[in-house]
N, CA, C and O atoms as a DFTB+ gen file, in Angstrom:
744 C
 N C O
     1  1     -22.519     -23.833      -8.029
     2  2     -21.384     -24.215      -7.214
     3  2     -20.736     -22.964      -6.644
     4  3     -20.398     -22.005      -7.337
     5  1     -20.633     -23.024      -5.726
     6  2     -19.944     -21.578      -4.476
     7  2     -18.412     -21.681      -4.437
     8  3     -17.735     -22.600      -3.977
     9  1     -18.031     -20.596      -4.991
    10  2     -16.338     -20.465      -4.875
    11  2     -16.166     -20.183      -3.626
    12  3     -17.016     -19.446      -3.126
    13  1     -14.957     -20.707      -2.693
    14  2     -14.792     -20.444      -1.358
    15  2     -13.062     -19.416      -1.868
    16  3     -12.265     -20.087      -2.524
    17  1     -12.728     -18.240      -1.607
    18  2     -12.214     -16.738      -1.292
    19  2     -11.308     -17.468      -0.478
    20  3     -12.000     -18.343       0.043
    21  1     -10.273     -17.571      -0.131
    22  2      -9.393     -17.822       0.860
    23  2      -8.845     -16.330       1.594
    24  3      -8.234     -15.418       1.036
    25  1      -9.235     -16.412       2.868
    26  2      -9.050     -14.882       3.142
    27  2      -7.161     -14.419       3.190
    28  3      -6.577     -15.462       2.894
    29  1      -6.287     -13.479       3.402
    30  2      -5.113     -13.605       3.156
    31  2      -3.919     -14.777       4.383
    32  3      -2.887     -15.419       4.190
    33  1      -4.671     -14.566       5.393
    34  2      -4.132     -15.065       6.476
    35  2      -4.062     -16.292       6.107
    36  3      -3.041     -16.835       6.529
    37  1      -4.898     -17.117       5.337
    38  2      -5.088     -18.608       4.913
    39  2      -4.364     -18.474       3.785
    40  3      -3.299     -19.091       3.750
    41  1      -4.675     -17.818       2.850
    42  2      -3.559     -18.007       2.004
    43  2      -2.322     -18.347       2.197
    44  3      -1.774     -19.338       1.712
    45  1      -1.662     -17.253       3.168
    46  2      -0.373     -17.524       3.897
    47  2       0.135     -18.601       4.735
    48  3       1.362     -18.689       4.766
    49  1      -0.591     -19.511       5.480
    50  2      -0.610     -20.764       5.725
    51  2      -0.620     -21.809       5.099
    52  3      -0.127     -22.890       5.418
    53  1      -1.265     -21.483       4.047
    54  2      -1.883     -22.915       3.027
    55  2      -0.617     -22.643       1.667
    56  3       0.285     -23.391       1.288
    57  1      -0.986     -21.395       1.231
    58  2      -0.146     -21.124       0.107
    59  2       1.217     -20.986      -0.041
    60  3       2.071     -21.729      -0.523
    61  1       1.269     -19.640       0.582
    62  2       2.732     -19.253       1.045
    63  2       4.136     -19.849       1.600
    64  3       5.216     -20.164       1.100
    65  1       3.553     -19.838       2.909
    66  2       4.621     -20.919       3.627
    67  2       4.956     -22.138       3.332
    68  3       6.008     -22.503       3.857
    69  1       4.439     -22.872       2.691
    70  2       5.052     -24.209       2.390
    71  2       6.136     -23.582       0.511
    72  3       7.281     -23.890       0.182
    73  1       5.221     -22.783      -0.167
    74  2       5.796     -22.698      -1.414
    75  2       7.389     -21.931      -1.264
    76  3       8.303     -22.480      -1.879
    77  1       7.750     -20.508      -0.346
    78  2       8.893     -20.075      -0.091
    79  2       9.782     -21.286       1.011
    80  3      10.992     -21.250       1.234
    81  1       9.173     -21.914       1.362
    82  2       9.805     -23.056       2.331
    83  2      10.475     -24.032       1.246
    84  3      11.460     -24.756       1.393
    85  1       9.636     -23.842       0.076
    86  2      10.555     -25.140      -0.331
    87  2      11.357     -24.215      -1.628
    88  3      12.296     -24.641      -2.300
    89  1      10.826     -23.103      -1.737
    90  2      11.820     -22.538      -2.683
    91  2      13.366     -21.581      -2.243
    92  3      14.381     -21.360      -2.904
    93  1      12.983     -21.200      -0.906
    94  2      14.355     -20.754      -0.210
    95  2      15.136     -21.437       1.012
    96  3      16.028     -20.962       1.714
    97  1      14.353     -23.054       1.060
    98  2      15.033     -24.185       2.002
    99  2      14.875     -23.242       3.435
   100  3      15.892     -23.456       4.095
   101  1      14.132     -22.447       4.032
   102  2      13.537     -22.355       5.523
   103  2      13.322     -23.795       6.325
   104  3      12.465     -24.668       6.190
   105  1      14.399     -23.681       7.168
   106  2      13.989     -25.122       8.081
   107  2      13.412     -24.567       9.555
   108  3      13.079     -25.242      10.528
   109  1      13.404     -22.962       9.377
   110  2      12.668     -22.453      10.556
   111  2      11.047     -21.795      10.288
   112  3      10.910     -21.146       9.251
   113  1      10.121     -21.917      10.986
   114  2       8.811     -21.262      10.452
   115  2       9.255     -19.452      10.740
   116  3       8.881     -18.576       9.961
   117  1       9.894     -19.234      11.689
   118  2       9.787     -17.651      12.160
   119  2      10.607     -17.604      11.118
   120  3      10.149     -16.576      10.620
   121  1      11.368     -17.884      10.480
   122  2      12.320     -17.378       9.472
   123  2      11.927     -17.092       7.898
   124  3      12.681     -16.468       7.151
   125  1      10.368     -17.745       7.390
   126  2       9.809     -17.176       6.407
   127  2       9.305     -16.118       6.588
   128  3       8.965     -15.724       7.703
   129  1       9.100     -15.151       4.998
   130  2       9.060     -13.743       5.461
   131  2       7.224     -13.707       5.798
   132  3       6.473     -14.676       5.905
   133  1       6.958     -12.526       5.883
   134  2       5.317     -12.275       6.436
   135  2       5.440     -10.601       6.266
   136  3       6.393      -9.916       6.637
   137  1       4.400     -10.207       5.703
   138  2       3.621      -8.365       5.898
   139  2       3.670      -8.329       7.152
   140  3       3.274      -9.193       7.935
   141  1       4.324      -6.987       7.457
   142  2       4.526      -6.713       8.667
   143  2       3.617      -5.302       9.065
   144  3       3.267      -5.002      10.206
   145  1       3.317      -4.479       7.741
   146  2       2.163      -3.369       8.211
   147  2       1.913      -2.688       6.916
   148  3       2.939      -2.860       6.257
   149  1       1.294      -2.192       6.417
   150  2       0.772      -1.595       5.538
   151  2       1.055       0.303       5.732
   152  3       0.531       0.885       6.682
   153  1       1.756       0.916       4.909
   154  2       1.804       2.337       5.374
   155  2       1.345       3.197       3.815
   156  3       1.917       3.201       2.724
   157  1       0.107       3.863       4.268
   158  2       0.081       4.584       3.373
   159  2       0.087       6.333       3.146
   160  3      -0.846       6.732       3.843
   161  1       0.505       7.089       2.714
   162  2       0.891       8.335       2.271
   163  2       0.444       9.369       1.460
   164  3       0.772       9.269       0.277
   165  1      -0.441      10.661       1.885
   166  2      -0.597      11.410       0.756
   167  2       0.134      12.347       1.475
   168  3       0.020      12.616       2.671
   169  1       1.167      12.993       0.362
   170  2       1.760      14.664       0.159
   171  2       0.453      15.695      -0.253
   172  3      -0.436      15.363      -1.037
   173  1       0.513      16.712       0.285
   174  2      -0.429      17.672      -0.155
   175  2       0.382      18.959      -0.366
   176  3       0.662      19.833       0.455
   177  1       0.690      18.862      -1.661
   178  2       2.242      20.143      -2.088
   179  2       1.157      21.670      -1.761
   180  3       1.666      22.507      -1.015
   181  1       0.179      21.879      -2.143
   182  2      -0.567      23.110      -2.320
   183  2      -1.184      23.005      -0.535
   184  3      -2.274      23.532      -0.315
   185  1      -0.456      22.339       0.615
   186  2      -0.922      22.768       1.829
   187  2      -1.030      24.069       2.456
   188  3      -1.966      24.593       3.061
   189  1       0.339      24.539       2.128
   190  2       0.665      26.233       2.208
   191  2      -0.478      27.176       1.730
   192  3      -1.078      28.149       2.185
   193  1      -0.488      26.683       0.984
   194  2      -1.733      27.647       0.068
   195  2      -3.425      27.205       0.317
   196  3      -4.209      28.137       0.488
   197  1      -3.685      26.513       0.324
   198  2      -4.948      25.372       0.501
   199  2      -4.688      24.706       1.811
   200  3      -3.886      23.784       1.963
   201  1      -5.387      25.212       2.698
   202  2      -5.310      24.012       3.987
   203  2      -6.600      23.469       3.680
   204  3      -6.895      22.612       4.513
   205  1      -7.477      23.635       2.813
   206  2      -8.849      22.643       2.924
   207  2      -8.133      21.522       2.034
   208  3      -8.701      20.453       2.259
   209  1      -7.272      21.395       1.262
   210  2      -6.623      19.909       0.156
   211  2      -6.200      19.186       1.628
   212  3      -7.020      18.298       1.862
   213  1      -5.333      19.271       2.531
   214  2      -4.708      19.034       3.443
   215  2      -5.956      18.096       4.293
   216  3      -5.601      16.964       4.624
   217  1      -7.234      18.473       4.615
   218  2      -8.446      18.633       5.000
   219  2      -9.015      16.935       3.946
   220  3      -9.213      15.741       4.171
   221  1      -9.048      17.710       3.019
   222  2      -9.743      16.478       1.993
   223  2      -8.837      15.305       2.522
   224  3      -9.270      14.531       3.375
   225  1      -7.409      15.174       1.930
   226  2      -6.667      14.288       1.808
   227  2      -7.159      13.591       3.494
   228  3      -7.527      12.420       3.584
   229  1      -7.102      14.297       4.425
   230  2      -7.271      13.420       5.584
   231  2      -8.237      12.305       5.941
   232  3      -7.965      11.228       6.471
   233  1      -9.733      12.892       5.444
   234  2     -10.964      12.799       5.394
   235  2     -10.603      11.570       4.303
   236  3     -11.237      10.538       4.526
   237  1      -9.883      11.531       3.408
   238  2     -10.010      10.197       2.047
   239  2      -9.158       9.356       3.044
   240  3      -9.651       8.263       3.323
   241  1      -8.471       9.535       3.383
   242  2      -7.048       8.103       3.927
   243  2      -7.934       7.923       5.080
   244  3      -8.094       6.747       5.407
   245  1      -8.556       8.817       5.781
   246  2      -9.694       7.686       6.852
   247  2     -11.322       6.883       6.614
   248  3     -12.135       6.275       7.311
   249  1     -11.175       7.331       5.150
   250  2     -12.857       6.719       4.581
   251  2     -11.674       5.373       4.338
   252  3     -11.833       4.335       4.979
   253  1     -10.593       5.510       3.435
   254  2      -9.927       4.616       2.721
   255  2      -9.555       2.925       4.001
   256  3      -9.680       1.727       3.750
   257  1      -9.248       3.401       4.868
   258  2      -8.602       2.946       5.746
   259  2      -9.433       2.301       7.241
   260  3      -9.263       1.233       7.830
   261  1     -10.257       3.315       7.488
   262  2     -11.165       3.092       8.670
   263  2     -10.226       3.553      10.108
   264  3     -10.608       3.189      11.220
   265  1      -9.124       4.287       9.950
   266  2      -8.474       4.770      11.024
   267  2      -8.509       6.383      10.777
   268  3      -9.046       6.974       9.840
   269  1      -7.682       7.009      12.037
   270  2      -7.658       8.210      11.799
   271  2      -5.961       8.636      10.905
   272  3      -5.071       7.785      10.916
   273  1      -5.815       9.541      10.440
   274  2      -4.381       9.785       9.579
   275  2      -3.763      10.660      10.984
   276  3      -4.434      11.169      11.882
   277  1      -2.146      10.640      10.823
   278  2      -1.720      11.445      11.321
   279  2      -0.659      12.510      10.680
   280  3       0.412      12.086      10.246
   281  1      -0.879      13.477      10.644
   282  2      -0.395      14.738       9.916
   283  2       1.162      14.665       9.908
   284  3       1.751      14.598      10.987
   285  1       2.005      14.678       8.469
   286  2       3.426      14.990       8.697
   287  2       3.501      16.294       8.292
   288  3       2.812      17.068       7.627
   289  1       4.825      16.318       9.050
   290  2       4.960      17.694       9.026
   291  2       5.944      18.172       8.497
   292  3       6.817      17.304       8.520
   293  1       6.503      19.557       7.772
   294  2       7.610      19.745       7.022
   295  2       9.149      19.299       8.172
   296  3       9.232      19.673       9.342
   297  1      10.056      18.566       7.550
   298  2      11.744      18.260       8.035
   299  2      12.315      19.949       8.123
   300  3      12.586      20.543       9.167
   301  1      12.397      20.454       6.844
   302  2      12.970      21.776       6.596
   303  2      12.031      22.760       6.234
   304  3      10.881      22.354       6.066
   305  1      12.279      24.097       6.055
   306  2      12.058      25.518       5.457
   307  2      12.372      24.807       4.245
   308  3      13.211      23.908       4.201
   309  1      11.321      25.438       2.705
   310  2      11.820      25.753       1.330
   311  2      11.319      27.260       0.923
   312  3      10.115      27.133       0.697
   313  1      11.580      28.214       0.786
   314  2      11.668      29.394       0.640
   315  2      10.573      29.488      -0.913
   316  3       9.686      30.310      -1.141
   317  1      10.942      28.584      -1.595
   318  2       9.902      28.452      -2.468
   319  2       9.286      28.285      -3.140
   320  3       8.848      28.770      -4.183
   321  1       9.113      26.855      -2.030
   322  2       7.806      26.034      -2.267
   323  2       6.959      26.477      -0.855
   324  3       6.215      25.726      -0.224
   325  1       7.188      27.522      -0.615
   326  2       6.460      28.563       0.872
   327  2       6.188      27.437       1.928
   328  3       5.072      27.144       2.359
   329  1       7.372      26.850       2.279
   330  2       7.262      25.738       3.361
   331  2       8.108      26.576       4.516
   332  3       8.968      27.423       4.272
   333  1       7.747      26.222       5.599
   334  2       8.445      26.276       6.651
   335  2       8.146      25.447       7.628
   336  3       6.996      25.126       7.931
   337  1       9.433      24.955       8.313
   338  2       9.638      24.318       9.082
   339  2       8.497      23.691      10.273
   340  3       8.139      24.361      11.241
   341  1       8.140      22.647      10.066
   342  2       7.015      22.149      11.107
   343  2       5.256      22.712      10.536
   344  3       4.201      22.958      11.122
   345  1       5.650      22.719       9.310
   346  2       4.323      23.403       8.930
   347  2       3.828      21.799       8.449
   348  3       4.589      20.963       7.961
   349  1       1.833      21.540       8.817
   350  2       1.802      20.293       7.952
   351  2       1.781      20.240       6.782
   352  3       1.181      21.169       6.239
   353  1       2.404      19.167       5.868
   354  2       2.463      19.090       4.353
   355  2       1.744      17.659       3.700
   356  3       1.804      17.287       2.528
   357  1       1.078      17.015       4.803
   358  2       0.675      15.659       4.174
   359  2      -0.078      14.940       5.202
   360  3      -0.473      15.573       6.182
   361  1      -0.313      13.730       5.096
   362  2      -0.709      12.584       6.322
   363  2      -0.637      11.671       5.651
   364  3      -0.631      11.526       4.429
   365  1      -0.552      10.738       6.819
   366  2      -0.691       8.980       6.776
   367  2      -0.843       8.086       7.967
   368  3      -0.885       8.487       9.131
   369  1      -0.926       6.767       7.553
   370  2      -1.606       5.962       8.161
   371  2      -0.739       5.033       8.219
   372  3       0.106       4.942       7.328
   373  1      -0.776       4.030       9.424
   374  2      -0.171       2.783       9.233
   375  2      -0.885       1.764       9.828
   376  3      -1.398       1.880      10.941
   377  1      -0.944       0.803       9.169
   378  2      -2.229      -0.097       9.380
   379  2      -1.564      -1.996       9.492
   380  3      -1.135      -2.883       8.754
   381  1      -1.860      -1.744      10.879
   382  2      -0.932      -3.403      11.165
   383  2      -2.773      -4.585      11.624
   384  3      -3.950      -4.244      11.732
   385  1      -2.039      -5.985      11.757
   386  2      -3.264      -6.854      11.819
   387  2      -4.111      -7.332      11.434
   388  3      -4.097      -8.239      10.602
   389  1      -5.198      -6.770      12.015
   390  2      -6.481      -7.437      10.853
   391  2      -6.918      -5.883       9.797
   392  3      -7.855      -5.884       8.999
   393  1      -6.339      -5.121       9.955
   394  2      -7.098      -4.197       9.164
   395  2      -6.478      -3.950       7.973
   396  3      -6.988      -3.544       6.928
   397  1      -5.145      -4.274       8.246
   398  2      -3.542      -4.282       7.097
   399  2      -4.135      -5.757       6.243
   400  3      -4.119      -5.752       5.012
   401  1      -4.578      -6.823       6.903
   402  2      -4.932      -8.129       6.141
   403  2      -6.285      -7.576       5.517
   404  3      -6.228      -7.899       4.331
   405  1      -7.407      -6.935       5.735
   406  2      -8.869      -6.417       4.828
   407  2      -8.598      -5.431       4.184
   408  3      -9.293      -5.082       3.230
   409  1      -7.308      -4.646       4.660
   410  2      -7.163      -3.448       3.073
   411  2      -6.225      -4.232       2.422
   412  3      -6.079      -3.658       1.343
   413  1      -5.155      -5.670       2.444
   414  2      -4.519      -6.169       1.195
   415  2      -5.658      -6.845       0.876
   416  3      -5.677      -6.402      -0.273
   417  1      -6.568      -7.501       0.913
   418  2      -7.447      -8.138       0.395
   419  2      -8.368      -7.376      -0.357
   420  3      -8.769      -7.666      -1.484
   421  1      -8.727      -6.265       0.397
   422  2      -9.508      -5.016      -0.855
   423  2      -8.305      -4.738      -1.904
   424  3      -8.479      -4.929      -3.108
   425  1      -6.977      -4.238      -1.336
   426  2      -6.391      -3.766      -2.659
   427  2      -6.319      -4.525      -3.779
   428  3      -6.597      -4.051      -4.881
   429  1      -5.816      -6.182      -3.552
   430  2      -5.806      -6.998      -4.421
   431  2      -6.983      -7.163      -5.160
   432  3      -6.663      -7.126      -6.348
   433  1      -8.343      -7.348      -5.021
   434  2      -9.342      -8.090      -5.501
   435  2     -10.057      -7.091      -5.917
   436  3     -10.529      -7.159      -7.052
   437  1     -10.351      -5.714      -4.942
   438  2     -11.299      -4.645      -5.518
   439  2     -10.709      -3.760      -6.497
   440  3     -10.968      -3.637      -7.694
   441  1      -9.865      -3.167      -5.763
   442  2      -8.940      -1.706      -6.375
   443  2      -7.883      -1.919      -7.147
   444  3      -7.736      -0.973      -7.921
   445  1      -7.181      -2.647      -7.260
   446  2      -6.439      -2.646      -8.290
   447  2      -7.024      -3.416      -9.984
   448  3      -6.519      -3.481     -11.104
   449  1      -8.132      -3.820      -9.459
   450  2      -8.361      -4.384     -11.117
   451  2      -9.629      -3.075     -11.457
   452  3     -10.572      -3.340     -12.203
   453  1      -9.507      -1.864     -10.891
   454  2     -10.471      -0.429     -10.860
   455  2      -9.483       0.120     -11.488
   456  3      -9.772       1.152     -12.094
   457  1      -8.399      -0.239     -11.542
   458  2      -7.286       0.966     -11.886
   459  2      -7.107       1.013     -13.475
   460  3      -6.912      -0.083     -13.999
   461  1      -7.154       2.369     -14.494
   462  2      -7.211       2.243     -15.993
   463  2      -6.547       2.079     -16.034
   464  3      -5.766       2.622     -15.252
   465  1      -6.111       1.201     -16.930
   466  2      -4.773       0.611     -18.065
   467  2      -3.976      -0.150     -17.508
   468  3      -2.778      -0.198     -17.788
   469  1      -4.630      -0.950     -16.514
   470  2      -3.771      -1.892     -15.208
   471  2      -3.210      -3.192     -16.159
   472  3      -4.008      -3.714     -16.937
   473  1      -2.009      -3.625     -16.083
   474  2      -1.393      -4.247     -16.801
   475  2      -0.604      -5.457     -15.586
   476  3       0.173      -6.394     -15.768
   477  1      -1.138      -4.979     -14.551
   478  2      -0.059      -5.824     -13.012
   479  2       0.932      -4.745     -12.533
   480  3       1.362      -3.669     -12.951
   481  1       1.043      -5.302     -11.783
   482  2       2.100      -4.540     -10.651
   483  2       4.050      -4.369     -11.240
   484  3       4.579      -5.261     -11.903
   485  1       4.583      -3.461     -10.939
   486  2       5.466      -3.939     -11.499
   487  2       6.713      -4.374     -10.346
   488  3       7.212      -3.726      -9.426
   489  1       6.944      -5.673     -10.813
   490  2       8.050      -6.256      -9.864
   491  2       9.603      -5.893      -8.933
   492  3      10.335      -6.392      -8.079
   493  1       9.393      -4.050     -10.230
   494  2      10.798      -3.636     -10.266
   495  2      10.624      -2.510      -8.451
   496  3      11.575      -1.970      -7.885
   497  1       9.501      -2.491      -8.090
   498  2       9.189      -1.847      -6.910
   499  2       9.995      -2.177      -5.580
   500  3       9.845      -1.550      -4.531
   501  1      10.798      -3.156      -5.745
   502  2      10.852      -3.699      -4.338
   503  2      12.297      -2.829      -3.967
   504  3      13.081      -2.418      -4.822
   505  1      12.459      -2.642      -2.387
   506  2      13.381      -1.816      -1.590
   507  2      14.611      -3.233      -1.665
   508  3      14.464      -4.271      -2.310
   509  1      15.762      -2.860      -0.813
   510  2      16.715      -4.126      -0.779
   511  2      15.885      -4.541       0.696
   512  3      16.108      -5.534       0.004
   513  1      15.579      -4.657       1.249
   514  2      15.073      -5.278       2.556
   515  2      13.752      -5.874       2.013
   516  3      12.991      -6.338       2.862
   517  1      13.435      -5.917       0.918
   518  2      11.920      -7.185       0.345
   519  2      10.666      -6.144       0.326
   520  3       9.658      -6.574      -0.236
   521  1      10.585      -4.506       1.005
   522  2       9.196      -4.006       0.912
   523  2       8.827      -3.607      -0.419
   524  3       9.671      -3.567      -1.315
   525  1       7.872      -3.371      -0.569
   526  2       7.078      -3.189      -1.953
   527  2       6.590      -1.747      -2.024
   528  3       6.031      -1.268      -1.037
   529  1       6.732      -1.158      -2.926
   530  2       6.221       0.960      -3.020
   531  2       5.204       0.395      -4.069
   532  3       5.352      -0.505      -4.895
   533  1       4.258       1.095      -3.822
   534  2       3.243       1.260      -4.723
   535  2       2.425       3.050      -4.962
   536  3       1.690       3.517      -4.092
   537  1       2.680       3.637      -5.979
   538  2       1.792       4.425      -5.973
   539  2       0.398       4.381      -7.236
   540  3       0.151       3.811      -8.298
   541  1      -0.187       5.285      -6.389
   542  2      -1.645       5.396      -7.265
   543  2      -1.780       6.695      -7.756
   544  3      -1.331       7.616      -7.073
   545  1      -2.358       6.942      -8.895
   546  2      -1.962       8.203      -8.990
   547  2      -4.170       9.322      -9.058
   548  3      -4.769      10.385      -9.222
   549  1      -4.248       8.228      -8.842
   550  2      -6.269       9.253      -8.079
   551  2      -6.332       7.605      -6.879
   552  3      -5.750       6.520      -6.859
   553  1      -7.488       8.361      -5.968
   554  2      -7.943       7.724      -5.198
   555  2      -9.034       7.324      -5.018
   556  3      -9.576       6.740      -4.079
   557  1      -9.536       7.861      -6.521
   558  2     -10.854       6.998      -7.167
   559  2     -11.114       5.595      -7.127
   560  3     -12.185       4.998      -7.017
   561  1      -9.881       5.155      -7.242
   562  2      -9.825       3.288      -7.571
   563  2     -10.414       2.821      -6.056
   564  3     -10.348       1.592      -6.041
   565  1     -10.775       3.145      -5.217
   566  2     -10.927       2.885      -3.916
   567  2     -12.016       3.064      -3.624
   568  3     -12.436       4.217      -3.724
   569  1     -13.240       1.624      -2.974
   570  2     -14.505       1.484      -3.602
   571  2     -14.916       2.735      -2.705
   572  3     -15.976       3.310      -2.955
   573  1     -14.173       3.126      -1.764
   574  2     -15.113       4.120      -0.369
   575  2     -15.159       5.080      -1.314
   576  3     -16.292       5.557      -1.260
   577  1     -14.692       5.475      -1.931
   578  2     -15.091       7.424      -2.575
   579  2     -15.424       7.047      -3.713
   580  3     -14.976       6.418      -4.672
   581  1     -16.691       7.802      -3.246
   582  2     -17.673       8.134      -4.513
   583  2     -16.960       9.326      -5.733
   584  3     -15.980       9.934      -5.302
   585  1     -17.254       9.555      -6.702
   586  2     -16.985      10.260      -7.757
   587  2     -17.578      11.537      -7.859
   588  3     -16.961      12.526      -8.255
   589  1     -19.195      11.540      -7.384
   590  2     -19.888      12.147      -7.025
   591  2     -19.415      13.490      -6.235
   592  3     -19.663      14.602      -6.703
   593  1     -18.535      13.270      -4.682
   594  2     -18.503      13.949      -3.996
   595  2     -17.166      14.199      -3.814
   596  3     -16.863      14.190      -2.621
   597  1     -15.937      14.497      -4.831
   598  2     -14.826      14.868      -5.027
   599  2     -14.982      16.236      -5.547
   600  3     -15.696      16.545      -6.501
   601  1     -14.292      16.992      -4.874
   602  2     -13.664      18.200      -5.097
   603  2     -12.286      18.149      -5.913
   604  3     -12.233      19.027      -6.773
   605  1     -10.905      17.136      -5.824
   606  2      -9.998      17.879      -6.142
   607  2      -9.544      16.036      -5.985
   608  3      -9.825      15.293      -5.044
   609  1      -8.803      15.710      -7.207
   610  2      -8.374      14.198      -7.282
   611  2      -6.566      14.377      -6.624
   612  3      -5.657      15.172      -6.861
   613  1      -6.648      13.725      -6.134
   614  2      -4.766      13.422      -5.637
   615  2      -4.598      12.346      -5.198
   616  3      -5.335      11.709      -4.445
   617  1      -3.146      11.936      -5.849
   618  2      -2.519      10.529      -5.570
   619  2      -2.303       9.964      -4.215
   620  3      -2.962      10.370      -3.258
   621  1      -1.321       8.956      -4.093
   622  2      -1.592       8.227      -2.816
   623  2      -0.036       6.920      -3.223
   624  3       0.091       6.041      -4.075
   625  1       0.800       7.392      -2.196
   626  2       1.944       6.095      -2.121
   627  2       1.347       5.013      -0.890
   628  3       0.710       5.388       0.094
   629  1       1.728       3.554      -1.213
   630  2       1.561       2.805      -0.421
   631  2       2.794       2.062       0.031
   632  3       3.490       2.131      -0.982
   633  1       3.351       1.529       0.745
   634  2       4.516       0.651       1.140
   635  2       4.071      -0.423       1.750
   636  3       3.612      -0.376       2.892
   637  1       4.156      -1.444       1.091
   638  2       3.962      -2.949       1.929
   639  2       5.605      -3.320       2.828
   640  3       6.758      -3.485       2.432
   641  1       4.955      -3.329       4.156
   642  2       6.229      -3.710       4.522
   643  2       6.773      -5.066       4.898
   644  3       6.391      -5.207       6.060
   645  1       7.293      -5.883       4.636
   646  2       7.563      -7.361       4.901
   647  2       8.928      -7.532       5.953
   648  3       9.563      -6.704       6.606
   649  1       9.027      -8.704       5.819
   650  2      10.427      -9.419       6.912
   651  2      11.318      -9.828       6.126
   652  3      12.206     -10.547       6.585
   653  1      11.313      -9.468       4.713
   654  2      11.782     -10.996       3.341
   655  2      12.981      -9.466       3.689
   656  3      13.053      -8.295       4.063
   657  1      13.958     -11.046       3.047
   658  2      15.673     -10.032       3.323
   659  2      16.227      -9.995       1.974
   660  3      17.443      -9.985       1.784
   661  1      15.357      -9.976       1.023
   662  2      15.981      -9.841      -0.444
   663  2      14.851      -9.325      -1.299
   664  3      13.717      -9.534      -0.866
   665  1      14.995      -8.605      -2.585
   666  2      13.975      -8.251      -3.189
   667  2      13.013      -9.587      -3.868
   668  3      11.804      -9.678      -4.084
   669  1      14.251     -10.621      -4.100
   670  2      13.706     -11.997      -4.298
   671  2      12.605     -12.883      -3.741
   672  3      11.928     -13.763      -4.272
   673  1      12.631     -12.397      -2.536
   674  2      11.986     -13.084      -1.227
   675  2      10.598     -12.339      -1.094
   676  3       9.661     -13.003      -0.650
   677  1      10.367     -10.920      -1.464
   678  2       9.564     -10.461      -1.545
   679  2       8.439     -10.420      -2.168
   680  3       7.271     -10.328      -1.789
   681  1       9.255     -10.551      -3.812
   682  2       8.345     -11.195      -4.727
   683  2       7.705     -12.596      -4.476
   684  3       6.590     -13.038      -4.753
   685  1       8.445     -12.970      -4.053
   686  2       7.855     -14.671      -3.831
   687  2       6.651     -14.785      -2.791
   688  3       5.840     -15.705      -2.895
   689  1       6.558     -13.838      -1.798
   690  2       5.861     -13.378      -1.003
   691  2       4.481     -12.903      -1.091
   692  3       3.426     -13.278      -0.580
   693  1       4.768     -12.079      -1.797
   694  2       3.886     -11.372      -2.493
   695  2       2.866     -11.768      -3.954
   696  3       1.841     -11.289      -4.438
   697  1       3.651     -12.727      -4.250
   698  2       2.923     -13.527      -5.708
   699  2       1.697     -14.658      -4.808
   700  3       0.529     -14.908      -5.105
   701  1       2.470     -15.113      -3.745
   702  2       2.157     -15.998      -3.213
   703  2       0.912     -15.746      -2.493
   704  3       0.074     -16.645      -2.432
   705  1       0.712     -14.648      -1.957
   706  2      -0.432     -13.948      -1.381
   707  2      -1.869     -13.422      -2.318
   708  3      -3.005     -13.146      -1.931
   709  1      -1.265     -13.426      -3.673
   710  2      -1.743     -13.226      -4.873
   711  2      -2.052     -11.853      -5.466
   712  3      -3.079     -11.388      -5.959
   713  1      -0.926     -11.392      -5.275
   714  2      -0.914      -9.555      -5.702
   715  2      -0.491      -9.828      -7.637
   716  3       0.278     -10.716      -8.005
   717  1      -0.911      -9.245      -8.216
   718  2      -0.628      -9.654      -9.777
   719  2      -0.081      -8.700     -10.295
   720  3      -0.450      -7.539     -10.470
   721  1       1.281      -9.501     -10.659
   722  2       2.578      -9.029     -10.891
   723  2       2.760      -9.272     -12.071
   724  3       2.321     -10.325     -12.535
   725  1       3.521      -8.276     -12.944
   726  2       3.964      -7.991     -14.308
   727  2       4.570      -9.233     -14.986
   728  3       5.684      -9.341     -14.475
   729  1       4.410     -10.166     -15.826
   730  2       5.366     -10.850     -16.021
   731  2       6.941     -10.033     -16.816
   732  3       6.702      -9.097     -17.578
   733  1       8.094     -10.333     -16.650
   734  2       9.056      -9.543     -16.906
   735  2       9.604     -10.344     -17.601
   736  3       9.747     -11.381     -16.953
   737  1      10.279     -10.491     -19.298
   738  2      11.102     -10.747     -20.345
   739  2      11.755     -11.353     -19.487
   740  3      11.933     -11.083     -18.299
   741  1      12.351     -12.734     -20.508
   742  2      13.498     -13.264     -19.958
   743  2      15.029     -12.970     -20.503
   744  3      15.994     -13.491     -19.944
């Protein structure tokens, strides 16, 4: 017998929207919340010193992603942490559509049950506007990089960004889509 995968977009039709509809009384459809883009983030502190880490990190967030990264760059001078002003210190990506819907569907199903000592997500992540922070702390968990051909392991923040106007709304959102979340003491 063949399990049929509901891809996320169906989820969100079938699952979602009717379950926050009847749990936060929405009598409008534009007014339930929805992922609005996926942004993800590596810092590369040793850029100053190492522009090939700077190099790697780029090369992983576009195997990771299938786009190109775009380089941030230092806000201020730190005298020393040997930053100066407009120097690059990181990259990222932001990933809206269908490619934001096939990397939540990889994160959920592939990479996060890759991750050691994964216990669920924890609920306490959410911003007051409903988005979700996630960090990882290697970028191993991510089926594109091999183990094999790593030089130098470094973490990786993610931000789910949503429309939900409460941290409440988010979770509900997000359970609903089927991200697996911590259960938390009552």
């Amino acid at each position: 017998m063949k399990v049929k995968v509901l891809s996320l977009r169906d989820r969100y039709r079938t699952t979602a929207v009717p379950e926050l509809r009847k749990r936060f009384g929405y009598q409008n459809v534009n007014a339930i919340p929805k992922v609005v883009k996926v942004v993800l983030n590596v810092g590369v502190g040793s850029a100053s010193r190492e522009p090939k880490d700077l190099d790697l990190a780029v090369t992983t967030l576009a195997r990771i992603t299938g786009q190109k990264p775009v380089l941030t760059l230092a806000k201020k001078s730190i005298a020393s942490f040997k930053i100066r002003h407009g120097m690059p210190i990181g990259a990222m990506v932001t990933l809206r559509g269908k490619r934001m819907e096939h990397f939540l569907e990889k994160l959920v199903h592939v990479t996060l049950p890759r991750v050691r000592d994964f216990r669920g997500l924890s609920p306490d992540a959410f911003g007051r506007q409903g988005s979700y922070t996630l960090g990882l702390k290697e970028h191993l968990v991510f089926p594109e990089i091999s183990s094999d051909e790593i030089e130098k392991i470094h973490g990786l923040g993610l931000t789910i960004v949503t429309t939900a106007a409460s941290p409440a709304e988010g979770v509900a959102l997000l359970t609903a889509l089927g991200f697996p979340f911590r259960k938390t003491a009552p």
